[in-house]
Steps between C-alpha positions, in 0.01 A plus 500: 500500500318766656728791671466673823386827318254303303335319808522811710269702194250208573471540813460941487233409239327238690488597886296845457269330276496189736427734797157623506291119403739353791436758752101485371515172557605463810346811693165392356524103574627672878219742529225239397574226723543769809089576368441172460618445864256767633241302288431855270612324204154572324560879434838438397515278221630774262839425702511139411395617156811714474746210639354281234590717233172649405528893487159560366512587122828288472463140629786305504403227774617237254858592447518773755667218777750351206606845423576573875677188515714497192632854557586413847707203398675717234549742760610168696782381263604838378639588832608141617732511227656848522521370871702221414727709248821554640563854609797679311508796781665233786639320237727785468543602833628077611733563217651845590 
């Protein structure tokens, strides 16, 4: 069984790492359909390059939105289940 401590290293490792593709993600997707919307999308494709995953020399467009997803669900689980831990700080205190 996995501990607390264990699960808790996970997540440290994971969110900072997780951090920048989300936010990337997201402010580009954002920020593309607001050109789209003012019907400039032409001179911005680069944008909707970037959300796919496609940072020029490095393409990852093929596992770029698995990636995203799969360290968002560990994320997910990793701090569902320290949620759902019982906490040994008011365990104490109901006990006192």
């Amino acid at each position: 069984m996995i501990t607390t401590k264990t699960l808790r290293q996970i997540h440290r490792f994971l969110a900072p790492i997780m951090l920048l593709p989300i936010v990337l993600t997201v402010l580009t997707g954002s920020l593309y359909q607001l050109v789209d919307i003012a019907g400039r999308d032409d001179a911005f494709e680069w944008l909707l390059d970037l959300h796919k995953g496609n940072f020029g020399v490095i393409d990852l467009q093929t596992i770029y939105p698995f990636l995203n997803s799969l360290g968002l669900l560990a994320l997910i689980a990793t701090d569902i289940i320290m949620w759902l831990q019982p906490k040994r700080r008011f365990q104490k205190k109901l006990h006192s």
